[in-house]
C-alpha positions as CSV (number, residue, x, y, z in Angstrom):
1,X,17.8,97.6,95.1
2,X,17.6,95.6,98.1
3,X,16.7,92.2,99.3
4,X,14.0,93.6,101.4
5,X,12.7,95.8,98.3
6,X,12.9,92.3,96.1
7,X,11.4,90.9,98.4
8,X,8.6,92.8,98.5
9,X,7.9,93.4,94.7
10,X,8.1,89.5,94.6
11,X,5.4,89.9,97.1
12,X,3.3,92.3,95.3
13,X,3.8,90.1,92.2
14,X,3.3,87.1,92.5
15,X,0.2,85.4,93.0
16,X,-0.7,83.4,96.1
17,X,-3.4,81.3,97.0
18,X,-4.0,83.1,100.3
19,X,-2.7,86.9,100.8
20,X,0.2,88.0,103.1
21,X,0.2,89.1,106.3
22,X,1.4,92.2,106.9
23,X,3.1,91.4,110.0
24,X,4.1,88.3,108.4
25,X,6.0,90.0,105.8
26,X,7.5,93.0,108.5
27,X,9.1,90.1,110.1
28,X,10.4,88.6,106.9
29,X,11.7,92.0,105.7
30,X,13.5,92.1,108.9
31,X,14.9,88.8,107.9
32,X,15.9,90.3,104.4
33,X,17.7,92.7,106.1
34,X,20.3,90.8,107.9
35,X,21.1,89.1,104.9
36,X,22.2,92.2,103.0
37,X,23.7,93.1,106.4
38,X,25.7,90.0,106.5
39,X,26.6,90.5,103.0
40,X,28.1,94.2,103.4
41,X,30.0,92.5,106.5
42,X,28.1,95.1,108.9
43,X,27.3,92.2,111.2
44,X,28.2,88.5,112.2
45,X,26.6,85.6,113.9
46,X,28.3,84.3,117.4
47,X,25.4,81.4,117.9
48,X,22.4,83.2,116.9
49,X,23.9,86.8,118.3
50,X,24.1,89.5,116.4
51,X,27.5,91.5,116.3
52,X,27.7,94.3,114.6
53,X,30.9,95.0,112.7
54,X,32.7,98.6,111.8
55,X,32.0,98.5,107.9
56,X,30.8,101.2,105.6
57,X,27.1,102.8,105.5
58,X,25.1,101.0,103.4
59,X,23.7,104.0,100.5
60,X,20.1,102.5,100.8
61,X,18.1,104.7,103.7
62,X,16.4,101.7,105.0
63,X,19.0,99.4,105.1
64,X,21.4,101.8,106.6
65,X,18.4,102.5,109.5
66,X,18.8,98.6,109.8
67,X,22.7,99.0,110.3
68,X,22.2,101.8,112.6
69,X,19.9,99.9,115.0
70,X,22.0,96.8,116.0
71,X,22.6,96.7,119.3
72,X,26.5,97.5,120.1
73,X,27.1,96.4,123.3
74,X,27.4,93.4,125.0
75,X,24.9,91.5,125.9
76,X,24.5,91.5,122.0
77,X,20.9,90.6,120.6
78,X,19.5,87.3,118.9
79,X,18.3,87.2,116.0
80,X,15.0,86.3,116.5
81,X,14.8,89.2,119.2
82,X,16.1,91.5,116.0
83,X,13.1,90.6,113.8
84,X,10.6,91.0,116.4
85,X,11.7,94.5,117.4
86,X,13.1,95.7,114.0
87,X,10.0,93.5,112.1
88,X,7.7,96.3,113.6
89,X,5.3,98.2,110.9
90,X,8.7,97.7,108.6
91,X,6.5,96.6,105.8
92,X,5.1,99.7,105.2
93,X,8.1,102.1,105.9
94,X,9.0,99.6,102.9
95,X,6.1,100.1,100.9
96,X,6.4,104.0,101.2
97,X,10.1,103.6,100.5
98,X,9.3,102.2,96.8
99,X,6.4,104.8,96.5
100,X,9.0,107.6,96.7
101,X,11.0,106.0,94.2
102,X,7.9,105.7,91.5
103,X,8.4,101.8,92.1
104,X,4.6,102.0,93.5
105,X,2.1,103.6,92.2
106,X,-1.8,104.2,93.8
107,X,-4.9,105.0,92.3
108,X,-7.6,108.1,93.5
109,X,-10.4,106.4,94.1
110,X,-13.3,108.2,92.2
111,X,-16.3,107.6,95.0
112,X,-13.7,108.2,97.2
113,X,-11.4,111.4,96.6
114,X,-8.8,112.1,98.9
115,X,-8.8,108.5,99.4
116,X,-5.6,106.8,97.6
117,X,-6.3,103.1,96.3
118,X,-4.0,99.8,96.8
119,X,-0.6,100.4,95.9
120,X,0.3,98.8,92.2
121,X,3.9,98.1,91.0
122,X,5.0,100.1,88.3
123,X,6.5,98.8,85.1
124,X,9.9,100.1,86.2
125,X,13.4,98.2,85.9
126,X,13.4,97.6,89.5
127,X,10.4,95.4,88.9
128,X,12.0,93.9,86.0
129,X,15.5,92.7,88.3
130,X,13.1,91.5,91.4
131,X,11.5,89.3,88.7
132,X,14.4,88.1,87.1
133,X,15.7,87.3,90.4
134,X,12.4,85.2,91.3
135,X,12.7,83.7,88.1
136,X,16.3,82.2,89.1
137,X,15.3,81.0,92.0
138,X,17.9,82.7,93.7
139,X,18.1,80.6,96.9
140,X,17.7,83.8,99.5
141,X,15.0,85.5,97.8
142,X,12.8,82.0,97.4
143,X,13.7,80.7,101.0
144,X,12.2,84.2,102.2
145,X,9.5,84.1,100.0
146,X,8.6,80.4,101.2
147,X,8.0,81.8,104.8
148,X,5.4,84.2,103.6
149,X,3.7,81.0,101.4
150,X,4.8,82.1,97.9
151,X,6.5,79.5,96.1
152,X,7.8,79.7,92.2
153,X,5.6,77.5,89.8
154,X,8.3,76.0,88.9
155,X,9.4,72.3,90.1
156,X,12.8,71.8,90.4
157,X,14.3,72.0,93.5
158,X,16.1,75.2,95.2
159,X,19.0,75.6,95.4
160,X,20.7,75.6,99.0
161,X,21.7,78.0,100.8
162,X,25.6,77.8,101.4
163,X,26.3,80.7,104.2
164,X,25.6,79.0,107.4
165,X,25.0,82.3,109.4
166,X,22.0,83.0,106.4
167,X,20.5,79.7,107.2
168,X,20.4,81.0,110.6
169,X,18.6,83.9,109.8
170,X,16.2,81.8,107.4
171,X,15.6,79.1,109.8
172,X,14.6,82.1,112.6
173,X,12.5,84.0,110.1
174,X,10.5,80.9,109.6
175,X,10.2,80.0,112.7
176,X,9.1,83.8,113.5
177,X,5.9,83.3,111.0
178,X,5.0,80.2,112.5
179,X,5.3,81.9,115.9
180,X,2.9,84.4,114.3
181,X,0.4,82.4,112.6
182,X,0.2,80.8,115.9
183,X,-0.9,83.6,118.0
184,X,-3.2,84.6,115.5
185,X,-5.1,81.4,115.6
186,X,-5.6,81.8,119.5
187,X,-6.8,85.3,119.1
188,X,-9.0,83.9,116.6
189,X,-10.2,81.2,118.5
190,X,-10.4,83.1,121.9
191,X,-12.6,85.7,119.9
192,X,-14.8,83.4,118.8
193,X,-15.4,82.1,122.3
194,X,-16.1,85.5,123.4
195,X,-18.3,86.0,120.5
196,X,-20.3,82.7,121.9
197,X,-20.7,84.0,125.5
198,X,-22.4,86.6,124.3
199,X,-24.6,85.0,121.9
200,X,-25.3,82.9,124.6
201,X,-24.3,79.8,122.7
């Protein structure tokens, strides 16, 4: 398993006091990716540009799809413009990744047939590691986690982050959510306006 498929169990798993976006967590899983990219060696940081480096294909599908998609010529990209162009709709090529493992499961709804019900994690040892990993507090996973609001119950302190291009990507992703969050509050407020023009109000 993957970061990004950790990272989204996690997400499935764990309760939150408000639920996750899904473009929220597209752009996070974009984030997860670079890490395990940076891992395997398939890419560096020059600032915050991406440069992708000759390096075996990565045997997870999604991952090597990530690998495959980094811009090879000069002028490289940033990573910030990565996880807005490879953050698109990624969390549910995810989500239908783990369903074709068995990782995810759905229910036929009976009022509804034809109709598949929300997706539900399987007791499967995937599960089991993306758990274990949570419940170490391994310093990626939670940082990621963090940006989409989930936080561990525990209340010691995480551990940091020691790979300065991963706190780059970390830093970005955050900064990508808030960018997010943002724009959806002016939507929401210019809707509301809208709404009130028409209401007369």
């Amino acid at each position: 398993m993957t970061t990004p498929q950790d990272l989204l169990i996690v997400a499935m798993d764990v309760e939150s006091s408000r639920p996750v976006e899904t473009g929220d967590l597209s752009l996070v899983l974009a984030g997860a990716e670079l890490v395990d990219l940076l891992g395997e060696g398939l890419v560096t940081l020059d600032g915050d540009f991406l440069v992708p480096e000759v390096g075996r294909t990565p045997g997870d599908r999604l991952l090597a799809e990530a690998a495959a998609a980094l811009v090879r010529q000069l002028p490289y990209e940033s990573v910030e413009d990565w996880l807005w162009r490879r953050g698109r709709a990624l969390s549910a090529a995810y989500l239908a990744e783990l369903e074709s493992q068995g990782q995810v499961t759905r229910k036929h709804r009976r009022l509804l047939p034809g109709r598949p019900g929300p997706a539900e994690l399987a007791d499967s040892a995937a599960r089991r590691r993306a758990a274990a990993r949570w419940q170490a507090r391994e310093p990626v996973l939670a940082a990621l986690a963090a940006a989409l609001g989930l936080h561990a119950e525990s209340q010691e302190p995480v551990p940091a982050v020691g790979d300065e291009a991963v706190v780059t990507v970390l830093a970005t992703v955050g900064d990508a959510v808030m960018e997010l969050d943002a724009v959806r509050q002016r939507r929401d407020i210019e809707q509301a306006a809208f709404d009130n023009v028409w209401r007369g109000e």
